[in-house]
Every structure is written in C-alpha cells, then in structure tokens.
The first five atom37 places (N, CA, C, CB, O) and aatype in JSON, in Angstrom:
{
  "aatype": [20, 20, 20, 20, 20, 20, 20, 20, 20, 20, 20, 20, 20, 20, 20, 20, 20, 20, 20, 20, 20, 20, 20, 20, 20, 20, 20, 20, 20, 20, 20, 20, 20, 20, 20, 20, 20, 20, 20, 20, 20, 20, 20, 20, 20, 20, 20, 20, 20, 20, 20, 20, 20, 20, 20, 20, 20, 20, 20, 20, 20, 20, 20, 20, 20, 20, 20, 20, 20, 20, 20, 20, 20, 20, 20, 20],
  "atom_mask": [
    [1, 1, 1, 1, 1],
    [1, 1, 1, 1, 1],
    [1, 1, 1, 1, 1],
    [1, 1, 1, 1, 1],
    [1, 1, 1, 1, 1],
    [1, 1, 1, 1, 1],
    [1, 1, 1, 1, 1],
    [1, 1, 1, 1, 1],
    [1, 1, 1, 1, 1],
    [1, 1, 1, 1, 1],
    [1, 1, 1, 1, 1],
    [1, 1, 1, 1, 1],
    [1, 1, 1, 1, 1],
    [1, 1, 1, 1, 1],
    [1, 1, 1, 1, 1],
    [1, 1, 1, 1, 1],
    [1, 1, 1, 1, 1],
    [1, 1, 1, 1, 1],
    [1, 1, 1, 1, 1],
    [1, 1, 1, 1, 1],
    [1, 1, 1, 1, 1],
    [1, 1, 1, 1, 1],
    [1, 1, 1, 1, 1],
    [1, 1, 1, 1, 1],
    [1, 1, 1, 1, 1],
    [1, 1, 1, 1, 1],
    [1, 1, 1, 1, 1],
    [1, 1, 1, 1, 1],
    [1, 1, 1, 1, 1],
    [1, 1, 1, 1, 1],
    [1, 1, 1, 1, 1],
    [1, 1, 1, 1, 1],
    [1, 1, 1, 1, 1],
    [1, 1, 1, 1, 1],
    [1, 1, 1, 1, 1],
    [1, 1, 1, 1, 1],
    [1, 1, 1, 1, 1],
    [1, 1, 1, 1, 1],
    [1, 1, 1, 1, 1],
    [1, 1, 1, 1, 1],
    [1, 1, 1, 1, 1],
    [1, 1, 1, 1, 1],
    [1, 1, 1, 1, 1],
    [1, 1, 1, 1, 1],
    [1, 1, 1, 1, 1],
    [1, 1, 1, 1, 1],
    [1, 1, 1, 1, 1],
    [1, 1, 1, 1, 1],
    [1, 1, 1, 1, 1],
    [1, 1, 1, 1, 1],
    [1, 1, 1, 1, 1],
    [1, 1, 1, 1, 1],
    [1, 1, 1, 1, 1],
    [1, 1, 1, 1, 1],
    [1, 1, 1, 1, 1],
    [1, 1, 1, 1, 1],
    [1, 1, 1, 1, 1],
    [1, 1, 1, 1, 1],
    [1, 1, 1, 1, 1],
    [1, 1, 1, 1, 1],
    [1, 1, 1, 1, 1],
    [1, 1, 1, 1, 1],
    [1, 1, 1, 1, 1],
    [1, 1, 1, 1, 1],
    [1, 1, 1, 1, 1],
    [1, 1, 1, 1, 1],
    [1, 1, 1, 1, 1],
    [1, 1, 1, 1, 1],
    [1, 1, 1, 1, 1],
    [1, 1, 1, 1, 1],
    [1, 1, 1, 1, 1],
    [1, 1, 1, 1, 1],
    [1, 1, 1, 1, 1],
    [1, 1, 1, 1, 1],
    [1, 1, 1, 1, 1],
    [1, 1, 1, 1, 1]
  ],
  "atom_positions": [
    [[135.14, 70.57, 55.21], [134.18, 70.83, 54.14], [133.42, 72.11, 54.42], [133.2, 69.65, 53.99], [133.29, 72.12, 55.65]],
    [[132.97, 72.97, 54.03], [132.5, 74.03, 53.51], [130.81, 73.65, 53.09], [133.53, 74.44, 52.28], [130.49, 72.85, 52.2]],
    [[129.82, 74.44, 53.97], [128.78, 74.4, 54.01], [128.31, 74.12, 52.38], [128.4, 75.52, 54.75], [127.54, 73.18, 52.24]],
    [[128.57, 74.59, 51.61], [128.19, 74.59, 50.11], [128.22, 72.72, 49.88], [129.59, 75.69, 48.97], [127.29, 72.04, 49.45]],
    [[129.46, 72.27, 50.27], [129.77, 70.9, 49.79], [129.39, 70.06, 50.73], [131.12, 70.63, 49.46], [129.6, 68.87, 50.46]],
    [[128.73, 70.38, 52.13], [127.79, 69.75, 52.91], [126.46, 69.56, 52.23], [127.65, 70.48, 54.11], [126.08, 68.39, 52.23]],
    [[125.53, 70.58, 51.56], [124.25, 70.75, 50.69], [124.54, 69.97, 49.26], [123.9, 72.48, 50.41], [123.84, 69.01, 48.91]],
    [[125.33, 70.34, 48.7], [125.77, 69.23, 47.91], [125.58, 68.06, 47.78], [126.58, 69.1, 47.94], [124.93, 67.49, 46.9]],
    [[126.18, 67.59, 48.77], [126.54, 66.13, 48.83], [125.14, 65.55, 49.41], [127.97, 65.79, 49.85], [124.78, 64.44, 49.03]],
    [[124.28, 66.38, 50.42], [123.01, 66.1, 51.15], [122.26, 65.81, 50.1], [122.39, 67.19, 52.03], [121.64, 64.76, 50.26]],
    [[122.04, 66.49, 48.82], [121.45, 66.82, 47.38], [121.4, 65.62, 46.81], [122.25, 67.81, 46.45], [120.4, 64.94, 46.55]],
    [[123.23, 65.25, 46.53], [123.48, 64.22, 45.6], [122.59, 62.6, 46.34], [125.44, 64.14, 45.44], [121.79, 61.86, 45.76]],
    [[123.01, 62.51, 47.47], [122.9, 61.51, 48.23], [120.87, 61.1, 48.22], [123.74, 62.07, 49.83], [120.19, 60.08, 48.24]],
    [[120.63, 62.42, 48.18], [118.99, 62.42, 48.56], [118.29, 62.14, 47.18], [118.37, 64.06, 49.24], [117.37, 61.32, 47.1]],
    [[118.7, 62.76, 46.23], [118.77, 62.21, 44.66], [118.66, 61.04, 44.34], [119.85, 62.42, 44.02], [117.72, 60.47, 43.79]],
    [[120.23, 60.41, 44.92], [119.99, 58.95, 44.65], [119.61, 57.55, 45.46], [120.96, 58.7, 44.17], [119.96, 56.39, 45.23]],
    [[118.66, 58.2, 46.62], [117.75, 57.41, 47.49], [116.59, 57.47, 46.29], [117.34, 58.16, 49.21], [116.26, 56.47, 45.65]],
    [[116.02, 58.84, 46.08], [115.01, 58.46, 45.11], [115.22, 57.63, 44.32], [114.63, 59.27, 44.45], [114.65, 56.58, 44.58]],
    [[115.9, 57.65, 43.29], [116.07, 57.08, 41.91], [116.08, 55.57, 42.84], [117.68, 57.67, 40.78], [115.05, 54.9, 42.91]],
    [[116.83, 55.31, 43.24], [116.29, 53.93, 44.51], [115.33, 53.62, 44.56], [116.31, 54.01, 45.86], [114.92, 52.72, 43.82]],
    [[114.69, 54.14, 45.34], [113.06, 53.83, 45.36], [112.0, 53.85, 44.08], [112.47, 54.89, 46.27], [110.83, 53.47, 44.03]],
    [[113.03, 54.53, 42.88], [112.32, 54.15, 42.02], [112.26, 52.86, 41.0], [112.37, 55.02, 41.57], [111.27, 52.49, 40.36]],
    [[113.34, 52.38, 41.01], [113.93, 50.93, 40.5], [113.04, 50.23, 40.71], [115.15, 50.3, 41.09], [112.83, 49.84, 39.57]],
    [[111.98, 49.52, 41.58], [111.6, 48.51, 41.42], [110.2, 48.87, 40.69], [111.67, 47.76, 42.62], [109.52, 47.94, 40.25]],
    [[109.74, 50.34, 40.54], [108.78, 50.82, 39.76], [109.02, 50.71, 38.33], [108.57, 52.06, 40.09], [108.11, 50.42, 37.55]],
    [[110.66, 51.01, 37.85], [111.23, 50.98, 36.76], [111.16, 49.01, 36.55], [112.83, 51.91, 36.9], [110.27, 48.83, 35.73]],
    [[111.43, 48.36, 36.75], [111.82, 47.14, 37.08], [110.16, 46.54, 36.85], [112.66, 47.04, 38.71], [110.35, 45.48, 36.27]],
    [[109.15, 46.65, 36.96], [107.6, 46.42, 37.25], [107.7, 46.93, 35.44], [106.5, 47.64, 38.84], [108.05, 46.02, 34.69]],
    [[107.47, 48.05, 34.9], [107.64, 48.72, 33.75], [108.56, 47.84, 32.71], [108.24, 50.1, 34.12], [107.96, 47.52, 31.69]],
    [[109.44, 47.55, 32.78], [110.2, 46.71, 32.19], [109.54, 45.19, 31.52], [111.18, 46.53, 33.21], [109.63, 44.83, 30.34]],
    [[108.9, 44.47, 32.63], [108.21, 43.29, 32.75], [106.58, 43.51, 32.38], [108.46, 42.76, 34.23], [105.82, 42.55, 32.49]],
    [[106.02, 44.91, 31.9], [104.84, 44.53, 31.91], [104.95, 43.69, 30.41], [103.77, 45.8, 32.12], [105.92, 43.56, 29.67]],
    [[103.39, 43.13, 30.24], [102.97, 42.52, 28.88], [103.61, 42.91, 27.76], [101.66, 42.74, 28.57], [104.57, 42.48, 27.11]],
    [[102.52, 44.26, 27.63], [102.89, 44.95, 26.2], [104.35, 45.38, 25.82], [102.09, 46.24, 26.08], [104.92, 45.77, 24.81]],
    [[104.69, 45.11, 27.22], [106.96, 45.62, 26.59], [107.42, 44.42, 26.41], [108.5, 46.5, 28.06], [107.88, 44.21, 25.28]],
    [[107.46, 43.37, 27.29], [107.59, 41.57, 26.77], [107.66, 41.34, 25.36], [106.23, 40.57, 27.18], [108.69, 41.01, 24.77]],
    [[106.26, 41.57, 24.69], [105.54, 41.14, 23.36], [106.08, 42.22, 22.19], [103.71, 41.22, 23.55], [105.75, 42.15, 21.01]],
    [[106.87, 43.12, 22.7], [107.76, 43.4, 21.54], [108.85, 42.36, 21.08], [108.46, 44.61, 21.85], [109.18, 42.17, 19.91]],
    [[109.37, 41.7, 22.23], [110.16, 40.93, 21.96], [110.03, 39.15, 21.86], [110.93, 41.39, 22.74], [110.82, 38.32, 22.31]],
    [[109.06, 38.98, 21.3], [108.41, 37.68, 20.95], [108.44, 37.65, 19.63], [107.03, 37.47, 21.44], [107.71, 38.27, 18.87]],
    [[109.41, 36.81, 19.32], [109.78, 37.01, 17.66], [110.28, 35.96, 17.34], [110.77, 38.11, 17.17], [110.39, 35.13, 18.24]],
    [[110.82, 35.53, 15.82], [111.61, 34.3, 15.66], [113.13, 34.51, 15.35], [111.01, 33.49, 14.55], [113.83, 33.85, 14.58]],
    [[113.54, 35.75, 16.26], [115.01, 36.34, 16.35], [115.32, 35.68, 16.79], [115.49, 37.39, 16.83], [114.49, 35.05, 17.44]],
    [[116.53, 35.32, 16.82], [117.67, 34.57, 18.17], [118.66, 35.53, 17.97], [118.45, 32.71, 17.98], [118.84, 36.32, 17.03]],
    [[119.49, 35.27, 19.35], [120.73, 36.12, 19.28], [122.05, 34.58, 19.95], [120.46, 37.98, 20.64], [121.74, 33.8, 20.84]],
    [[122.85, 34.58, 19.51], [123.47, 33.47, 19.72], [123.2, 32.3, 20.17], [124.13, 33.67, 20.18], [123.97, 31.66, 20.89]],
    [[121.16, 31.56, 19.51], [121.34, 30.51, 19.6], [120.15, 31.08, 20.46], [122.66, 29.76, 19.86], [119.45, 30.07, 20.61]],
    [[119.54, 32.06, 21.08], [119.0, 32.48, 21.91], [117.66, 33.43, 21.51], [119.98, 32.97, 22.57], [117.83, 34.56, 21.05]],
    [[115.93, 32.73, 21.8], [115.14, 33.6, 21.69], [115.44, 35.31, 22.11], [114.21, 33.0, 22.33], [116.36, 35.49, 22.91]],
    [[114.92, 36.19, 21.75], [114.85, 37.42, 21.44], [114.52, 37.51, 23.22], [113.7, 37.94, 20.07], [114.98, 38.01, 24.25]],
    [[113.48, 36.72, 22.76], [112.84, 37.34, 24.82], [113.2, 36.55, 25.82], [110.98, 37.32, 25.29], [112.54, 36.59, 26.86]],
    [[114.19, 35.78, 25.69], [115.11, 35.11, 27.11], [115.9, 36.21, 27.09], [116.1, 33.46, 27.02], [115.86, 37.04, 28.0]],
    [[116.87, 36.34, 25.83], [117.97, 37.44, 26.16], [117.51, 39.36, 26.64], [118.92, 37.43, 24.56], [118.3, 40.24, 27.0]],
    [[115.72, 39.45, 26.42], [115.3, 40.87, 26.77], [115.29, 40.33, 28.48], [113.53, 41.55, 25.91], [115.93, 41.03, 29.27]],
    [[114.77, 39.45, 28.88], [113.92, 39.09, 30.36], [115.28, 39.34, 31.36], [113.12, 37.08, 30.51], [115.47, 40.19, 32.23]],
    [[116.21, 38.18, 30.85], [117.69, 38.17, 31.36], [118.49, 39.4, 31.4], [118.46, 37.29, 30.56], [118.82, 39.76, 32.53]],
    [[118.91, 40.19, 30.33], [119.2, 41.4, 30.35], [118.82, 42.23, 31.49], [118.78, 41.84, 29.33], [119.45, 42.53, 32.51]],
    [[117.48, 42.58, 31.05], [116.97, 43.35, 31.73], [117.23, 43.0, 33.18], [115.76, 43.44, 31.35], [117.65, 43.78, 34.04]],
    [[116.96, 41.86, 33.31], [116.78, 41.56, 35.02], [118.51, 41.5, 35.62], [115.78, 39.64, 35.35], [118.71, 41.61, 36.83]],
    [[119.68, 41.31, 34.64], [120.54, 41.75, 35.15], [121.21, 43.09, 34.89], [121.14, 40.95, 35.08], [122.4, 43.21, 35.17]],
    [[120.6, 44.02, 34.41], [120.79, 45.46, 34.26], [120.19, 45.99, 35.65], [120.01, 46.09, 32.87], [120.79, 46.72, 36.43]],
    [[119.02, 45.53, 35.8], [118.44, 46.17, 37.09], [119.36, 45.74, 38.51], [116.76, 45.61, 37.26], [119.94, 46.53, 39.26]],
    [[119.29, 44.15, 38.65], [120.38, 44.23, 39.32], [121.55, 44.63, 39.59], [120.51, 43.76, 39.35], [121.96, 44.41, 40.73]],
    [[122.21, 45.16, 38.86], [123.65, 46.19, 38.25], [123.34, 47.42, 38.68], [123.95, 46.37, 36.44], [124.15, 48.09, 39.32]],
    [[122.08, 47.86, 38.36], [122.36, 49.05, 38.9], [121.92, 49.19, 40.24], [121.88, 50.02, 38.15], [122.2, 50.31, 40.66]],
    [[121.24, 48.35, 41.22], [121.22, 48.26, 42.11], [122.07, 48.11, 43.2], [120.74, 47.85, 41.99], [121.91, 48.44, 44.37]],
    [[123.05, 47.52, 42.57], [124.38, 47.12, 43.24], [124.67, 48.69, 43.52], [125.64, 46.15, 42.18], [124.71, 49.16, 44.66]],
    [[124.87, 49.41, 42.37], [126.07, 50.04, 42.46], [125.13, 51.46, 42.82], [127.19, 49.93, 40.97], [125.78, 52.5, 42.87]],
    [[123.82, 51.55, 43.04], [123.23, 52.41, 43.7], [123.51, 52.45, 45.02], [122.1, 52.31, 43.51], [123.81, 53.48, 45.62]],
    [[123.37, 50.61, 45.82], [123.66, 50.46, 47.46], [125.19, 50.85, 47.8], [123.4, 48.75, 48.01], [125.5, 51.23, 48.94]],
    [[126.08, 50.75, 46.83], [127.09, 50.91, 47.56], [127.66, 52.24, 47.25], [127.95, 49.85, 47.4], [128.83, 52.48, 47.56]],
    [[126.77, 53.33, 46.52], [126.81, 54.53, 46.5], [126.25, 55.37, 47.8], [126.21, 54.77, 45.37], [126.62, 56.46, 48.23]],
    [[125.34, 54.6, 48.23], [124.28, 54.91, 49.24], [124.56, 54.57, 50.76], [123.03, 54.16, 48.84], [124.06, 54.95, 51.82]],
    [[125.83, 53.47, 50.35], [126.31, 52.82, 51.9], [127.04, 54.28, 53.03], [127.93, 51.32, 51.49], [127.67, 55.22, 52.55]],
    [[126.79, 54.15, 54.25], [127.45, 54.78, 54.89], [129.25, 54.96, 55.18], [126.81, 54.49, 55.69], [129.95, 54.06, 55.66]],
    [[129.61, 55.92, 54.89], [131.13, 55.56, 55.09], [132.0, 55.92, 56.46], [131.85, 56.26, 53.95], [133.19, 55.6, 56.53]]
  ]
}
C-alpha cells in the first residue's frame, strides 16, 4: 500500500469510529417525547399502532446499523 491509501483508510476508519460514537446520541434523539407524539395516532399498519411499528423500527434500524458499523470497525 502506498502512503496515500494508508491516510485514507486511517480517514475512513476514524470517520466511522465517530459516526459510532454518535449512534447512541442519534438513538436518545429518536426516542425523545416530541418525536414519539408524532406518531400517536389512530393509524395502524398491518394490524399495528403507528407507534409500536415507529419504537420497533427505529430500535431495529439502530441496531442494524450498529452491527454493521462493528464489523466495519473490527480489526482484521
């Protein structure tokens, strides 16, 4: 590898430690009140309040991308 694609990759990698550390800030944001109470409604989506399927979603989106942040982040 070639110093250029050493800084690079130091870049990419250091990038996505942040965005890491920012997930559970993003994740806090997600769950406050006033974003909840958009979705308190008499919607259903297959049988399903509006805000089980936002809470659930969400909480497995965050997990998803967490996954695939750690094993971006894992050592090889």
């Amino acid at each position: 590898m070639s110093g250029d694609d050493l800084a690079t990759s130091a870049t990419r990698k250091r990038k996505l430690r942040d965005g890491a550390m920012l997930l559970p800030f993003i994740g806090a944001f997600l769950f406050l009140s006033p974003i909840i109470t958009v979705f308190t409604g008499p919607l259903t989506i297959f049988g399903l309040p509006l805000i089980f399927v936002y809470i659930f979603g969400a909480w497995l989106g965050l997990v998803l991308v967490a996954l695939a942040m750690a094993r971006r982040l894992e050592p090889r």
